[in-house]
C-alpha positions as CSV (number, residue, x, y, z in Angstrom):
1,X,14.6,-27.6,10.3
2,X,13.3,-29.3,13.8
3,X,10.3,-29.1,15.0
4,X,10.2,-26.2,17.6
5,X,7.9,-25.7,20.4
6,X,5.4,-23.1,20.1
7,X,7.3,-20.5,22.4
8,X,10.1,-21.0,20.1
9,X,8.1,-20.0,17.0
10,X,6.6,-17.1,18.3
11,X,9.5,-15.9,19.6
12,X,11.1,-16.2,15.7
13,X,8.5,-14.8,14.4
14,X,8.7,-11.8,16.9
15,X,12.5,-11.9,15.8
16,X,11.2,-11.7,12.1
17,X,8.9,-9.0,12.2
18,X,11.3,-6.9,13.8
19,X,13.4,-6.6,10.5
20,X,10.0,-6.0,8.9
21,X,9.6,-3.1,11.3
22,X,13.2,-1.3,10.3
23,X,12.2,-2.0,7.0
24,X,8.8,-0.6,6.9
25,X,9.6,2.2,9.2
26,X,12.4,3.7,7.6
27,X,10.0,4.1,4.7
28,X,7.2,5.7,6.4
29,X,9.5,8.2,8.5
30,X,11.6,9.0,5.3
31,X,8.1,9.8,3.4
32,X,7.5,12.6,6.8
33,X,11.1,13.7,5.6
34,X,10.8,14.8,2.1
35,X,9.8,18.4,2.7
36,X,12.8,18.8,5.0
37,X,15.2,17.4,2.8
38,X,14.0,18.8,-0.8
39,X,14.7,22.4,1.5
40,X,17.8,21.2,2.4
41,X,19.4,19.4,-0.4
42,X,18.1,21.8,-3.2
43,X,15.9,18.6,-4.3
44,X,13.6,18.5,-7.0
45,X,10.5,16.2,-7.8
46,X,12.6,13.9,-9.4
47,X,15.1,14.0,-6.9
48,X,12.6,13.1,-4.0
49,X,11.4,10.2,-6.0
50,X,14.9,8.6,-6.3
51,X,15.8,8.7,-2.8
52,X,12.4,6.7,-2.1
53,X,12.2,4.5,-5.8
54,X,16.5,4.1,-5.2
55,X,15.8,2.1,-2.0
56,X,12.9,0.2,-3.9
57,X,14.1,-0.2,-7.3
58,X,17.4,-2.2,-5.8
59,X,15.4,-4.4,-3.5
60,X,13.1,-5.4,-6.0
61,X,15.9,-6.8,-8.4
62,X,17.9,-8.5,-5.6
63,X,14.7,-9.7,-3.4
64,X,14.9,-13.0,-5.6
65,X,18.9,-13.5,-5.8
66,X,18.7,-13.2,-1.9
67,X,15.9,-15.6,-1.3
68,X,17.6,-18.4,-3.4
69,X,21.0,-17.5,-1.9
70,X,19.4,-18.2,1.9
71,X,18.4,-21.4,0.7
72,X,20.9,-22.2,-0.4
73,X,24.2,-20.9,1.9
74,X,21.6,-20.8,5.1
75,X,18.8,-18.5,5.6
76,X,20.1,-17.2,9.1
77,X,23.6,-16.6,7.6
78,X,21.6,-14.4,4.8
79,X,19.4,-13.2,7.2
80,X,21.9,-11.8,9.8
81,X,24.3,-10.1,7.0
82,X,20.9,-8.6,5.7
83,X,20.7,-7.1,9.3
84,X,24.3,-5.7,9.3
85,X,24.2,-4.1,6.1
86,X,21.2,-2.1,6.2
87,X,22.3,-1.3,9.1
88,X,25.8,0.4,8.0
89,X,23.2,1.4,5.0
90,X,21.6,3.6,7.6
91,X,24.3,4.9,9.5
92,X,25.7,6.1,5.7
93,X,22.3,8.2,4.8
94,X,22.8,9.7,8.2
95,X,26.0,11.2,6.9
96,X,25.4,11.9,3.1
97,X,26.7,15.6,2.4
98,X,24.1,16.1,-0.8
99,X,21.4,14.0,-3.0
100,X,23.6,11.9,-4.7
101,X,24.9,10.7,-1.8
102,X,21.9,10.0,0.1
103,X,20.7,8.4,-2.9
104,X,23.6,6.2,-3.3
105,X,23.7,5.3,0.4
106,X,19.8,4.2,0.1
107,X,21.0,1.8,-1.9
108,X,22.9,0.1,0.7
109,X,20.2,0.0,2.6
110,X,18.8,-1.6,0.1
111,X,21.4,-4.3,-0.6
112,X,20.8,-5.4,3.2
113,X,16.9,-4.8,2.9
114,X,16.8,-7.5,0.0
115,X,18.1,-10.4,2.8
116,X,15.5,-9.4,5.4
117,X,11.7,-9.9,4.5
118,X,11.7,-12.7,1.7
119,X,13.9,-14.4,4.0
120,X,12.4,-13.5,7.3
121,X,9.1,-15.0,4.9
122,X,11.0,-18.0,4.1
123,X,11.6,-18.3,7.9
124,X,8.1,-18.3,9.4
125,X,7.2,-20.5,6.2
126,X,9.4,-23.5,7.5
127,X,8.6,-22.5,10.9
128,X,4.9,-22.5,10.9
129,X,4.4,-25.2,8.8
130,X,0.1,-25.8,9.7
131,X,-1.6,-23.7,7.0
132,X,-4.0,-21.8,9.4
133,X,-1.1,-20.9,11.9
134,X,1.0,-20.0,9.2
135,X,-1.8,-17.8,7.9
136,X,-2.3,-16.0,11.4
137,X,1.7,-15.7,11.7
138,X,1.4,-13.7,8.6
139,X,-1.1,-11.8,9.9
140,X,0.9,-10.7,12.6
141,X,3.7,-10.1,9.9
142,X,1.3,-8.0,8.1
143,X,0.5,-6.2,11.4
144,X,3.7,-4.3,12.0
145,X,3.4,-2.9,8.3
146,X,0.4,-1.0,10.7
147,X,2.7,-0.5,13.8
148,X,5.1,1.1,11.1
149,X,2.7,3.2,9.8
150,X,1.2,4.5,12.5
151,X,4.7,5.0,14.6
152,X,6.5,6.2,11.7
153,X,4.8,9.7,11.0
154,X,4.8,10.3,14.7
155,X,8.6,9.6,15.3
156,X,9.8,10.5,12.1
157,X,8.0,13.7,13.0
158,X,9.4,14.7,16.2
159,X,12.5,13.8,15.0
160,X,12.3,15.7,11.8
161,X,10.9,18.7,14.0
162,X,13.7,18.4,16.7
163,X,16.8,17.0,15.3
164,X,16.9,17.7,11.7
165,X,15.9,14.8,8.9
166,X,19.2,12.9,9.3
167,X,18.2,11.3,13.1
168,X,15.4,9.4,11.1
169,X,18.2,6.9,10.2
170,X,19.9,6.3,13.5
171,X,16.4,4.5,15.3
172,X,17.5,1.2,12.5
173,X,20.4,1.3,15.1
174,X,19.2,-0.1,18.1
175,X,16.6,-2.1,16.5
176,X,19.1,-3.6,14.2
177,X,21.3,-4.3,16.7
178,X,18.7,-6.1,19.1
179,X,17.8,-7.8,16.0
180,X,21.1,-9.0,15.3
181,X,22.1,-10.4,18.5
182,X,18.3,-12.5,19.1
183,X,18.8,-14.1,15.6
184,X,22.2,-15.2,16.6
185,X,21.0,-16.7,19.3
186,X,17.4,-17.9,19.1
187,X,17.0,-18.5,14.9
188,X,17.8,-21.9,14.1
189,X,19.5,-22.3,10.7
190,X,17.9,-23.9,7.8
191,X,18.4,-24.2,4.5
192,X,16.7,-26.1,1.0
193,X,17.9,-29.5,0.6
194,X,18.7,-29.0,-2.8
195,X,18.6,-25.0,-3.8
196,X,19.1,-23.7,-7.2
197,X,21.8,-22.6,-8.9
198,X,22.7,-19.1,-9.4
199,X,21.4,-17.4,-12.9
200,X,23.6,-14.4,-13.3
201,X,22.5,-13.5,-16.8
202,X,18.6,-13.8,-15.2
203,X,19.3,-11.6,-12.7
204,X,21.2,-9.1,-14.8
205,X,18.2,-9.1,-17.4
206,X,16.0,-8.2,-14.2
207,X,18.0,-5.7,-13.0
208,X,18.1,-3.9,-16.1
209,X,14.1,-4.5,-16.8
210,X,13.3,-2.4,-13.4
211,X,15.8,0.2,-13.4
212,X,15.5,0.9,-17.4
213,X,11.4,1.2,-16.4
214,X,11.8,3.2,-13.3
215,X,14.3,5.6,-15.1
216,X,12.0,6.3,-18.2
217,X,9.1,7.4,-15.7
218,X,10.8,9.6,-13.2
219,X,12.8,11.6,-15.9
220,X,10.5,11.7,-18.3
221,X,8.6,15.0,-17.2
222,X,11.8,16.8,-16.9
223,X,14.1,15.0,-19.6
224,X,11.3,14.9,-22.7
225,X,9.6,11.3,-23.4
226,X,11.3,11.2,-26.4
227,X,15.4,11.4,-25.1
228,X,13.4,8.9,-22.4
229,X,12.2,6.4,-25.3
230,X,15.6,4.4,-25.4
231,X,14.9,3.3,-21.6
232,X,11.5,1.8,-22.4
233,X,13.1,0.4,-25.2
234,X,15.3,-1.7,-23.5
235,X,13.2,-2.5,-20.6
236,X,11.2,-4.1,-23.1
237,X,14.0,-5.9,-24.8
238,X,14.8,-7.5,-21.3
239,X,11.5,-8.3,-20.5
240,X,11.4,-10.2,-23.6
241,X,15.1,-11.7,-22.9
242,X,13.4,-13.3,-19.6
243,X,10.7,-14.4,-21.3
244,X,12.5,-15.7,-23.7
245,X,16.0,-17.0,-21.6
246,X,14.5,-18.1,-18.3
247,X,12.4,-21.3,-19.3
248,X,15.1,-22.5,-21.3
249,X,17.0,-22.7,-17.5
250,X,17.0,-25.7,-15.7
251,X,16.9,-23.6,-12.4
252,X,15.9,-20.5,-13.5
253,X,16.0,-17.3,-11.1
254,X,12.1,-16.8,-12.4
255,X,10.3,-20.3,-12.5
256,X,7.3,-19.3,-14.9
257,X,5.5,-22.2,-14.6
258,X,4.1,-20.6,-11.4
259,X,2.3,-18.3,-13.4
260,X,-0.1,-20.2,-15.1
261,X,-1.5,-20.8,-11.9
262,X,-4.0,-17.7,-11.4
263,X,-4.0,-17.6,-7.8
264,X,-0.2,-17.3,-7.8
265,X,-0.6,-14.8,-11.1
266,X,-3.4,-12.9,-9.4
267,X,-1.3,-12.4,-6.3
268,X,1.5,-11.0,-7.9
269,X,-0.4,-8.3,-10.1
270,X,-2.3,-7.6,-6.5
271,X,0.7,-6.8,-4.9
272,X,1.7,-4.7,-7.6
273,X,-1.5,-2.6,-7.6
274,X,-2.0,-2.5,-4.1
275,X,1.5,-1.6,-3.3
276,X,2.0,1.3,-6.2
277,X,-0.9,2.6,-4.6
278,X,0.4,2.9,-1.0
279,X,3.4,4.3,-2.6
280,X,1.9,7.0,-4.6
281,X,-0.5,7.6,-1.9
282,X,2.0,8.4,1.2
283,X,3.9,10.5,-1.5
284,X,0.8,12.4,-2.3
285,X,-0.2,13.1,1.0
286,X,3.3,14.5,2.5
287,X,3.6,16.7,-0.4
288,X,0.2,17.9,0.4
289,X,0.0,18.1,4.3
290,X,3.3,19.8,4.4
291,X,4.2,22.1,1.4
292,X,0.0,22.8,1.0
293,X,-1.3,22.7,3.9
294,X,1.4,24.4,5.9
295,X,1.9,21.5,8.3
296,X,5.0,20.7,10.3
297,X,6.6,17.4,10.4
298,X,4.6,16.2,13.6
299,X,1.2,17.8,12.5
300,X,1.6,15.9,9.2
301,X,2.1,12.6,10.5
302,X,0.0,13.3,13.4
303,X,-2.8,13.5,10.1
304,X,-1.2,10.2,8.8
305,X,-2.5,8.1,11.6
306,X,-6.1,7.8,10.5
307,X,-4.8,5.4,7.3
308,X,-2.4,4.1,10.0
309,X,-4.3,2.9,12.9
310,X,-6.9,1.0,10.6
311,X,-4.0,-0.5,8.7
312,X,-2.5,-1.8,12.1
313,X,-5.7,-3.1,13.3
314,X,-7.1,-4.9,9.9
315,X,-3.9,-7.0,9.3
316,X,-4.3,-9.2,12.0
317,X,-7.6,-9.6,11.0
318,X,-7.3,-10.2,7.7
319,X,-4.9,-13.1,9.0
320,X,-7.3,-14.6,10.5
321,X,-9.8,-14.7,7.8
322,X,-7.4,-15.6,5.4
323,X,-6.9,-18.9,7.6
324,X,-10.3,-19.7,7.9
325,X,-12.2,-18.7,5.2
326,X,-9.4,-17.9,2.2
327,X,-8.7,-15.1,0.7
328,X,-11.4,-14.0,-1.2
329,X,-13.5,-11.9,1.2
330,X,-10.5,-9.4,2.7
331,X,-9.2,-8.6,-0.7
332,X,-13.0,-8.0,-2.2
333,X,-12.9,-5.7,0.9
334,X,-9.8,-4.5,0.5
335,X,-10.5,-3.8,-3.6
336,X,-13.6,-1.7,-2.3
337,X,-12.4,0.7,0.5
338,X,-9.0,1.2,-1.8
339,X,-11.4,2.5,-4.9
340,X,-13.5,4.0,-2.4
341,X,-10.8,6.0,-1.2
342,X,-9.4,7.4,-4.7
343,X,-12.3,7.8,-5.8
344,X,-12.9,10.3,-3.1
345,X,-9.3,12.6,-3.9
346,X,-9.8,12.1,-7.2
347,X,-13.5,13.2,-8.4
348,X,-14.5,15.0,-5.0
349,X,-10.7,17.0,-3.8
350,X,-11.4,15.1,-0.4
351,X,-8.0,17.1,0.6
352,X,-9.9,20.0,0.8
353,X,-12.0,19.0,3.9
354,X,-10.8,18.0,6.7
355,X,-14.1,15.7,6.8
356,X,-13.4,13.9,3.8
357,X,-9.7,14.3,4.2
358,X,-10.0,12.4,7.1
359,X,-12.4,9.6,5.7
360,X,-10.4,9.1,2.6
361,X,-7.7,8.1,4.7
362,X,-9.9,6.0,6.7
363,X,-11.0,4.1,3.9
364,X,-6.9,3.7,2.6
365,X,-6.0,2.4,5.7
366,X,-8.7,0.0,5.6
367,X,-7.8,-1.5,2.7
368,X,-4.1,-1.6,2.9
369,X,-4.6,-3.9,6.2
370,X,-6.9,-6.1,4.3
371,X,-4.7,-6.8,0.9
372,X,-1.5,-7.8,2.5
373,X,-2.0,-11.5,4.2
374,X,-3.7,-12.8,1.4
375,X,-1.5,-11.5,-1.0
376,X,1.4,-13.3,1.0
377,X,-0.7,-16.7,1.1
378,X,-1.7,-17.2,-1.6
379,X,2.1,-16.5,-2.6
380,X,3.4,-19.6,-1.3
381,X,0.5,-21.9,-0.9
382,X,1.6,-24.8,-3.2
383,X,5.1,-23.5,-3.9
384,X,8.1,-26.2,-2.9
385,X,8.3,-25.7,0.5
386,X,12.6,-26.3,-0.6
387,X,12.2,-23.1,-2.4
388,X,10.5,-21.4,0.0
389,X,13.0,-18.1,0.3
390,X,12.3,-17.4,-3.8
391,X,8.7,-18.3,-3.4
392,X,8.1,-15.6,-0.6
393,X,10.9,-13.2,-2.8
394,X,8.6,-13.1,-5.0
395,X,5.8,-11.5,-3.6
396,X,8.0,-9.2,-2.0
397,X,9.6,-8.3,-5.6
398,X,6.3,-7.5,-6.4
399,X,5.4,-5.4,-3.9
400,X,8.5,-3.2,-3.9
401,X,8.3,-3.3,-7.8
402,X,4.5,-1.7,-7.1
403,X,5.8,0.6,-4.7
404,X,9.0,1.8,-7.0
405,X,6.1,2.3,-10.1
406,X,3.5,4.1,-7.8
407,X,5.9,6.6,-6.6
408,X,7.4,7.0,-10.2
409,X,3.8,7.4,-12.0
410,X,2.5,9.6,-9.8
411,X,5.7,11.8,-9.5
412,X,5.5,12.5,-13.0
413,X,2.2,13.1,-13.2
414,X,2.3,15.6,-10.2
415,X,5.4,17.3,-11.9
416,X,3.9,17.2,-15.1
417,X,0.6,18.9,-13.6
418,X,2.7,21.6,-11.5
419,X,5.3,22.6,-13.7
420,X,6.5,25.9,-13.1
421,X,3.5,26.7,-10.7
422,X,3.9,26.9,-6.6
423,X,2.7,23.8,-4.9
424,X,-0.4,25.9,-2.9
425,X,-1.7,27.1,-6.3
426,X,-1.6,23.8,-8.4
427,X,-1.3,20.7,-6.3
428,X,-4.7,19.7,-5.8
429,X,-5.5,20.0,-9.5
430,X,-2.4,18.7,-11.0
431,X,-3.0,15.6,-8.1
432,X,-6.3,14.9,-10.1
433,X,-5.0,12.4,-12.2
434,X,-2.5,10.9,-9.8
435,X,-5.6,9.8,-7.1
436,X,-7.5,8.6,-10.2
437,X,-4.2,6.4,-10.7
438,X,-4.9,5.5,-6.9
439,X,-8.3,4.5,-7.7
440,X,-7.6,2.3,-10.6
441,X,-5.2,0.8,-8.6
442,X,-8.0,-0.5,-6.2
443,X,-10.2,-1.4,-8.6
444,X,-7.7,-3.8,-10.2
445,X,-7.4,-5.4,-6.5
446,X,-11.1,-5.6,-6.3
447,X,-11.4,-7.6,-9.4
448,X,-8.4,-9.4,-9.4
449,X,-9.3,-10.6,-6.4
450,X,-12.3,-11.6,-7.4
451,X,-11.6,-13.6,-10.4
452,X,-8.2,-15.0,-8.5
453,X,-10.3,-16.4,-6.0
454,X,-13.2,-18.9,-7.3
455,X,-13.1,-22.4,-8.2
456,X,-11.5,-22.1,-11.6
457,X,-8.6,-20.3,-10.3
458,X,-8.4,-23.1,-7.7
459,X,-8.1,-25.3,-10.5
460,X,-5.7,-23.9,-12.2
461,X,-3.3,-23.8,-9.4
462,X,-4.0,-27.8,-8.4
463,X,-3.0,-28.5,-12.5
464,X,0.1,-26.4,-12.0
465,X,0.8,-28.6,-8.9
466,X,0.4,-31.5,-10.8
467,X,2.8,-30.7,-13.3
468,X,5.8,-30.7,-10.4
469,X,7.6,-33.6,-10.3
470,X,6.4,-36.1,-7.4
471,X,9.1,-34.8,-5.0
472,X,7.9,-31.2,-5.3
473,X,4.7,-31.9,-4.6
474,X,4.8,-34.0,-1.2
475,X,7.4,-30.7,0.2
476,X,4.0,-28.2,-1.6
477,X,3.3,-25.4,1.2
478,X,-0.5,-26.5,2.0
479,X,-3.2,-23.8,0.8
480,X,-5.3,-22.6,4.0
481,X,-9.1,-23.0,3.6
């Protein structure tokens, strides 16, 4: 791709982050939205956690498949049919008569999802190619996550309140459109000079690893672990068939070699943790504010904004120290205020007080607007730049896979804990376990990123370098400070 002059980039990357912003907003509205649509669809437990972990669970196991598609057809091609089809996706869920459809029109939405943020990623990677601008672009990438969060409650909330739950999906309309029409005429096209091949049986064994897992969590509480047993079963047998299949591939869909570098390793179990706790956390806390607490759609997210506004303002941030002094000090902080913050729900019901309901969240935002740039960074620092779309897939596989986990986990543990009971009588108890979930999943960033972040870990990664041939390594994304 040329060379672009610096108005050019930032307007791509403003271009970029809009498809972000659909993205990440239709999740936070639709999490404002559950009370409303469990009323009006009859929906149970379960059934709320599949029309969140449906979206999820599809654009986790097409996240990769669409990042080495872009480069190799084109990453605007990719990126623009991303944009149409969620899009349509959205229109559909609009529409859907009953559960099983909205469920099965999320997944649309998912299909297009899966062609936006790796390659938007992928985008800004070949775009910004200096390591500490590209380290502030992602900060500003990882500052709409904020502008989501904080916007989404509020909107999703009027609408919700004054339209009914359906409008939530019409504002990806206007967005996606704008979206559309700037990337066909300001994104230049680029593409890897030699992309890999497709691996259909690799990303068949992935598809059925996630969705077999994902399955065996949310039904279990209802179905019986044991009739759920066969589904853990065979996600193990495919995680074992990719282990076993993929570094036999020339071009495999998964390159493991990656792994043995523990900054890339470390990244990828971050996003995980970080991610199923942001997910189990805004599910949580909509369940609470609005079938416990009484609160409408617009008071509930108007109680959402305290994690929001930190998140929004900590991203950019975070950016910035990521590019100047690495990683290590916003994910320690981020580890801390995350722990801090379950910690708080779980041993001290922080819900219970308005005071410590409203430092808990505080504390979440804080961290969630820490953990993201460096988990992107780290990513694709010293990943083929060529392969840059199934580099930056993969973080984003793993955050969604964390997300579509979170929301599983704690879904069954809350319908395990509530059972037969009324929400008001045995939320907060049977949430215990859930927030102590939350707080293990901040812990695990805390050390993680501690251990992912020192001069053996360094060295890991530069020994992993140094096993890629001599082309891969001249085209290696740089690693910031």
């Amino acid at each position: 791709m040329p060379e672009l002059s610096h108005r050019r980039r930032l307007l791509v990357l403003a271009i970029c982050c809009m498809s972000l912003l659909i993205v990440s907003l239709d999740n936070t509205v639709l999490n404002v939205a559950l009370p409303s649509m469990q009323h009006d669809l009859d929906a149970s437990t379960s059934g709320l956690q599949w029309t969140i972990d449906a979206y999820t669970l599809v654009l986790a196991s097409l996240l990769m498949l669409a990042g080495s598609t872009a480069d190799r057809i084109g990453r605007k091609r990719v990126f623009m049919a991303g944009l149409v089809v969620f899009t349509v996706g959205s229109v559909l869920c609009s529409l859907a008569p009953n559960l099983e459809a909205l469920v099965a029109f999320r997944m649309v939405q998912a299909v297009g999802g899966s062609m936006l943020n790796p390659v938007a990623m992928s985008i800004i990677t070949n775009t910004f190619t200096d390591p500490r601008e590209r380290a502030r672009a992602i900060g500003a990438w990882g500052a709409v996550v904020g502008i989501s969060m904080a916007a989404g409650p509020l909107v999703g909330g009027l609408l919700v309140d004054s339209v009914g739950w359906r409008s939530i999906f019409w504002i990806n309309l206007p967005v996606g459109l704008a979206a559309l029409l700037l990337t066909l005429r300001h994104v230049p096209e680029s593409r890897a000079p030699k992309a890999k091949r497709p691996d259909p049986l690799g990303q068949f064994l992935v598809i059925v690893l996630f969705g077999s897992l994902t399955y065996a969590i949310i039904e279990a509480p209802n179905a019986g672990f044991a009739s759920t047993l066969p589904y853990a079963a065979l996600a193990l047998a495919a995680l074992l068939g990719v282990l076993w299949y993929e570094p036999r591939r020339e071009e495999p869909l998964i390159d493991l070699r990656f792994f043995r570098s523990v900054p890339f390793s470390g990244a990828t179990v971050i996003a995980i943790s970080a991610f199923a706790a942001l997910g189990g956390f805004l599910f949580l806390s909509t369940l609470y504010l609005q079938n416990v607490r009484g609160l409408d759609a617009l008071h509930a997210g108007l109680w959402m904004l305290p994690m929001a506004v930190p998140t929004f303002l900590c991203a950019p941030l975070s950016g910035r120290l990521v590019g100047t002094r690495g990683p290590r000090v916003p994910l320690l902080i981020a580890g801390f205020a995350m722990t801090a913050s379950g910690v708080m729900f779980a041993a001290f019901d922080a819900e219970t007080s308005n005071v410590t309901l409203f430092l808990g969240y505080v504390l979440f935002g804080l961290g969630f607007g820490f953990v993201n740039a460096p988990i992107t960074n780290t990513a694709v620092s010293g990943m083929p730049r060529a392969q840059a779309g199934v580099a930056a897939a993969v973080a984003s596989t793993s955050r969604q896979l964390g997300q579509t986990l979170g929301v599983a986990v704690i879904g069954a543990v809350l319908a395990a804990g509530v059972g037969s009971s009324s929400y008001k009588d045995a939320f907060v108890e049977a949430a215990g376990p859930g927030w102590w979930i939350l707080a293990g999943c901040g812990l695990a960033v805390l050390v993680l990123g501690a251990l992912s972040s020192g001069a053996r870990a360094r060295r890991s990664a530069e020994r992993v370098a140094e096993r890629l041939s001599p082309a891969e390594v001249r085209e290696a994304v740089g690693v910031s400070a």
